[in-house]
Backbone as CSV, one residue per row, in Angstrom:
resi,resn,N_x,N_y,N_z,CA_x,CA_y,CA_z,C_x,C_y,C_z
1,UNK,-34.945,-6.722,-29.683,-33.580,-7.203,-29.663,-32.689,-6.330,-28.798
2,UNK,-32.931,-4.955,-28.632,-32.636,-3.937,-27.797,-32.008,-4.403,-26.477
3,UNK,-33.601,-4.708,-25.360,-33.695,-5.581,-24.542,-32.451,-6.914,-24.049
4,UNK,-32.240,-7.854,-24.842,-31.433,-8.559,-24.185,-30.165,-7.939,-24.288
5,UNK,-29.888,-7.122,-25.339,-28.399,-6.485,-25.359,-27.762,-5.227,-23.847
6,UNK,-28.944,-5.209,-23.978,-28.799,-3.930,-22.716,-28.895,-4.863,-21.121
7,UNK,-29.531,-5.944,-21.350,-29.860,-6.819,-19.793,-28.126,-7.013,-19.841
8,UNK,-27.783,-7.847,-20.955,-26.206,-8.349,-20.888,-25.258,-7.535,-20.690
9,UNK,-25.560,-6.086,-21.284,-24.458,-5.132,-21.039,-24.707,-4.753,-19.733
10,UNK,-26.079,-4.448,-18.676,-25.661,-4.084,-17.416,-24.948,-5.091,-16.604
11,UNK,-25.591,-6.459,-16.910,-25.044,-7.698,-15.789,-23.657,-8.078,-16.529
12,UNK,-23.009,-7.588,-17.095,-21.346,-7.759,-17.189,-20.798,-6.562,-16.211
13,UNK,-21.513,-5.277,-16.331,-21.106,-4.476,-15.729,-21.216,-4.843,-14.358
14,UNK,-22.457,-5.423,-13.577,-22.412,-5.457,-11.929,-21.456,-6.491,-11.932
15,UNK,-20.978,-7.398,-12.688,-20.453,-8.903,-12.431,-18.887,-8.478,-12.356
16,UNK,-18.665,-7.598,-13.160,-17.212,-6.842,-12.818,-17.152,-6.041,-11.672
17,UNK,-18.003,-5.342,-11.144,-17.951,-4.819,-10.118,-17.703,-5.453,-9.122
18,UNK,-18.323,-6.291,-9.196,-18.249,-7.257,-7.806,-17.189,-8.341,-7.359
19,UNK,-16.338,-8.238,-8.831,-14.890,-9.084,-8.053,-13.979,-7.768,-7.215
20,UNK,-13.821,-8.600,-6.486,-12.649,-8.291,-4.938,-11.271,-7.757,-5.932
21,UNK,-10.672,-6.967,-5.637,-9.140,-6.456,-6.132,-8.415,-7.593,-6.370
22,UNK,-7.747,-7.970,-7.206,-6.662,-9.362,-7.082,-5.572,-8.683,-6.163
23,UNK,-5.245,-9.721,-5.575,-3.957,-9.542,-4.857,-2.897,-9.522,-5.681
24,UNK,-1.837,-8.070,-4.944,-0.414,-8.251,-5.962,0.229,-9.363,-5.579
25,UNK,1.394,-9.225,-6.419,2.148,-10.140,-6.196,3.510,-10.168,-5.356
26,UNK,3.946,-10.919,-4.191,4.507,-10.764,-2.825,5.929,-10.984,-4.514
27,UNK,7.020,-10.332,-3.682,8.153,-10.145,-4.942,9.428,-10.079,-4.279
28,UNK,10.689,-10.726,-4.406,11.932,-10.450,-3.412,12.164,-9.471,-2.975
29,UNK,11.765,-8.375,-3.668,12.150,-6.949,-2.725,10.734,-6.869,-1.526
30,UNK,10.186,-7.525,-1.464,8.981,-7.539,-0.655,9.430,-7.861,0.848
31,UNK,10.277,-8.917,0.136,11.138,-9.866,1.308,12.213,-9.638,1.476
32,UNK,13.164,-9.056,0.879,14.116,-8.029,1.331,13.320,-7.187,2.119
33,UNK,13.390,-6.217,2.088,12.250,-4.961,2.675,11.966,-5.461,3.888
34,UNK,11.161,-6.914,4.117,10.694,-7.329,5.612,11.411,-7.837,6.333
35,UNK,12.805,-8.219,5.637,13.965,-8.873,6.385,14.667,-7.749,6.957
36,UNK,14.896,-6.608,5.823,16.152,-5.516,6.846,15.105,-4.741,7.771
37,UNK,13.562,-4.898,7.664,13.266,-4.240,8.782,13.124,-4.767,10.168
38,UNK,13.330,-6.522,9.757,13.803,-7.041,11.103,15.291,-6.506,11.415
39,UNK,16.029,-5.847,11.078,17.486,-5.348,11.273,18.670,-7.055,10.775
40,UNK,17.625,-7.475,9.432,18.700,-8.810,9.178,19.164,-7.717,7.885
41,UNK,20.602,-8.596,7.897,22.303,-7.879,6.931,22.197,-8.827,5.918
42,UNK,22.859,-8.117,4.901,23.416,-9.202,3.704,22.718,-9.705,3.021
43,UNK,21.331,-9.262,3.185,20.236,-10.236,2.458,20.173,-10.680,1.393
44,UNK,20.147,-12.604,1.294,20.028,-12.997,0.297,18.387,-13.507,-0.320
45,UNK,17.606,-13.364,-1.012,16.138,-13.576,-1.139,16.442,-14.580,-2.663
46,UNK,16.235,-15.889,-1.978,16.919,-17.152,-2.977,15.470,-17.181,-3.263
47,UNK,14.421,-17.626,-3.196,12.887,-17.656,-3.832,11.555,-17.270,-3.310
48,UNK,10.566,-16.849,-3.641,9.717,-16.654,-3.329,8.356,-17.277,-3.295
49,UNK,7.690,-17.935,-2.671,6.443,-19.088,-3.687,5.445,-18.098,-3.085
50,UNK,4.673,-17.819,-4.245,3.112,-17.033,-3.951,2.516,-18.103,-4.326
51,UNK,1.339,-17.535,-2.918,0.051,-18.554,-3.590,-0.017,-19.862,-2.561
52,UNK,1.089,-19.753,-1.385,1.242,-21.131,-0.450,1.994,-20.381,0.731
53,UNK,1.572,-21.148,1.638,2.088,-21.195,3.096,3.213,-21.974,3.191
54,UNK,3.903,-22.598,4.308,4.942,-23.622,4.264,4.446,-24.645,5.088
55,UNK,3.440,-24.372,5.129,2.434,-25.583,5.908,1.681,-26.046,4.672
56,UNK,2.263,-25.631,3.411,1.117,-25.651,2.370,-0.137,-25.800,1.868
57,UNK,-0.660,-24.742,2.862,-2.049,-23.951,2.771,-2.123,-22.640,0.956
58,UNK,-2.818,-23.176,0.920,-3.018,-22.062,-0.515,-4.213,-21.020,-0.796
59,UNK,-3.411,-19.923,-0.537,-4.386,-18.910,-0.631,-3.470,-17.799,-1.637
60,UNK,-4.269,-16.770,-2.101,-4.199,-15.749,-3.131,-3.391,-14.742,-2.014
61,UNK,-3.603,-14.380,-0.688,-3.505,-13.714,0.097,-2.095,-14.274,1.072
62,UNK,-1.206,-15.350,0.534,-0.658,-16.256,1.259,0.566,-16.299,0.391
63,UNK,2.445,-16.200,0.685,3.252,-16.657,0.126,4.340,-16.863,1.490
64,UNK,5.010,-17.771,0.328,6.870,-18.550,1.098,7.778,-17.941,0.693
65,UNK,8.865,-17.644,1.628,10.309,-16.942,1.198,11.123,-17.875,1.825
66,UNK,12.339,-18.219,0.778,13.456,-18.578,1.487,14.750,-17.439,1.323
67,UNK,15.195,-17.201,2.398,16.582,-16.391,2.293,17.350,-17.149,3.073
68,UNK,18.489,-16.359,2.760,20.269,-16.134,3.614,20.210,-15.023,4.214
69,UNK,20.439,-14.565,5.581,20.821,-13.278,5.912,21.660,-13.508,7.258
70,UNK,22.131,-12.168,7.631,23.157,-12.298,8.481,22.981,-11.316,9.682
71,UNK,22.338,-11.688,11.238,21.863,-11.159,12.013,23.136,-11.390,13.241
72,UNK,23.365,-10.639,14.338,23.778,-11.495,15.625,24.675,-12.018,15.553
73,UNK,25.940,-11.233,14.428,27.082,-12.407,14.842,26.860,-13.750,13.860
74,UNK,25.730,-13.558,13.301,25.825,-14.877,12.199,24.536,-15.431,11.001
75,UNK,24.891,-16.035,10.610,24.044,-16.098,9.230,23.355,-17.241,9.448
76,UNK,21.989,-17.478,8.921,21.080,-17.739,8.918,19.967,-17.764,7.540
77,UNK,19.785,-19.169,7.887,18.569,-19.758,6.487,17.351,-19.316,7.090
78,UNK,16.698,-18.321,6.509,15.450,-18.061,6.950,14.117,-19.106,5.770
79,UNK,13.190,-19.166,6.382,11.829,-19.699,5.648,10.888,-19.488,6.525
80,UNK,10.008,-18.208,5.648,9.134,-17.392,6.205,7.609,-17.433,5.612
81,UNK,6.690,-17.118,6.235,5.695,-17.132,5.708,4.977,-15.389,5.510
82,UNK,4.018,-15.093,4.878,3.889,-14.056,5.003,2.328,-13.840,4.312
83,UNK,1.557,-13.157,4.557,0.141,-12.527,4.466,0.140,-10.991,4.046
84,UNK,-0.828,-11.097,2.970,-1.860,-9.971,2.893,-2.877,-9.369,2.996
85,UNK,-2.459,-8.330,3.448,-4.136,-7.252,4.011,-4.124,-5.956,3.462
86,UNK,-5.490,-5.365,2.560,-5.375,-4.355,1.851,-4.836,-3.190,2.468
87,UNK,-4.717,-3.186,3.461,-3.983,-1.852,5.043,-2.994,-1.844,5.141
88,UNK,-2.502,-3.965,5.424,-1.007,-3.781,5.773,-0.111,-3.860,4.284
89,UNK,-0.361,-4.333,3.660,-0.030,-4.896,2.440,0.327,-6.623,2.783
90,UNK,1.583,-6.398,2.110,2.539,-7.743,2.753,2.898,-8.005,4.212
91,UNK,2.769,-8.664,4.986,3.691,-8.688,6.207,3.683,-9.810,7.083
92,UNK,4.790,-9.983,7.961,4.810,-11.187,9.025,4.487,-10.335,10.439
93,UNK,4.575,-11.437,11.400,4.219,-10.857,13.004,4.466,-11.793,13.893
94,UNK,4.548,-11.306,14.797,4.577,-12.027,15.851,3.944,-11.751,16.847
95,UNK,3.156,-12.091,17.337,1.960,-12.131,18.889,2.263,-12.538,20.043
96,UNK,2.079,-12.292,21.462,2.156,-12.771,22.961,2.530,-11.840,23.266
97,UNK,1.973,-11.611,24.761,2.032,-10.538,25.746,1.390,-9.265,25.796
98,UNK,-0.035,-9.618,25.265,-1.055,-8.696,24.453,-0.470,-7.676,23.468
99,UNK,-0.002,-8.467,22.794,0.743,-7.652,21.673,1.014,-8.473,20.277
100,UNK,0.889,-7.628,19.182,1.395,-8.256,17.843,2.673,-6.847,17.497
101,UNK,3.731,-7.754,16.957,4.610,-7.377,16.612,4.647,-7.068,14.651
102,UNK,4.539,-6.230,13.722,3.948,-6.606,12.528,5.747,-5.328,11.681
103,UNK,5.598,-6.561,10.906,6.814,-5.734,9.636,6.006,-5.912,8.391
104,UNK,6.249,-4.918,7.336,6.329,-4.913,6.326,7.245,-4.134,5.432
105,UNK,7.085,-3.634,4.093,7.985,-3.637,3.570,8.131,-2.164,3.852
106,UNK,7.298,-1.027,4.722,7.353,-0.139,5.628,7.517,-0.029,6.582
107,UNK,8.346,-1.017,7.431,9.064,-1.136,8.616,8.357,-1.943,9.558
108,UNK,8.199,-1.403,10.706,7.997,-2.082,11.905,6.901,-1.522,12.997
109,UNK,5.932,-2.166,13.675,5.424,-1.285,14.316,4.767,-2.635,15.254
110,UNK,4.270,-1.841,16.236,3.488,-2.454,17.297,2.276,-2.310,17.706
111,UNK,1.598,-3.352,17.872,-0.305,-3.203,18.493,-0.161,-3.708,19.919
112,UNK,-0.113,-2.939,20.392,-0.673,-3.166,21.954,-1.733,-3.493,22.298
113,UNK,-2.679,-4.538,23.628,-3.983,-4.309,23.450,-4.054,-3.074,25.043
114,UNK,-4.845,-2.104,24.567,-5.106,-1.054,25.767,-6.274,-1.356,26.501
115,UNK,-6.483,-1.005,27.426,-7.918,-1.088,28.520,-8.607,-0.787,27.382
116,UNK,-9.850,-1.515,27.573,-11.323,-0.649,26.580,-11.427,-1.032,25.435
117,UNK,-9.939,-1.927,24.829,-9.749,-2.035,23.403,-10.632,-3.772,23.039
């Protein structure tokens, strides 16, 4: 009787091992955070949908923000999409001109592509 108790207690153990981290959860200060590091003012972060794109694609790794903010002389309805990666965390981007442009809720930074890369 030993035997099956011990088969079940290791294969719960590998079967836990082997799920992937859950993803946190993307949260208005997430989206605050990625808005003032675009240099947007006033931020309003009216909802957040985890769990969907705005193309409504659904992934664990995938959420929607709608805000108010105030950039340039003027205000603006934003609706954003945004991704996770265990590196970047949360973040949006923008790509062209061999380059991605990437914010998160740690600011701003740039990937260049270099010779060789």
């Amino acid at each position: 009787m030993r035997t099956p108790a011990l088969f079940l207690s290791l294969f719960a153990s590998f079967a836990m091992a082997a799920q992937p981290e859950p993803t946190p959860e993307f949260t208005k200060d997430d989206a605050r955070r990625i808005l003032a590091a675009q240099d947007w003012q006033n931020i309003t972060v009216i909802a957040v949908i985890n769990g969907v794109s705005r193309e409504k694609v659904a992934s664990s790794s995938l959420s929607h923000a709608l805000a108010l903010a105030y950039r340039d002389g003027k205000w603006q309805d934003l609706k954003f999409d945004v991704y996770y990666d265990r590196d970047l965390g949360w973040f949006t981007y923008e790509n062209g001109n061999a380059k991605f442009r990437i914010w998160n809720r740690d600011g701003y930074r740039e990937i260049e592509r270099h010779i060789g890369w």
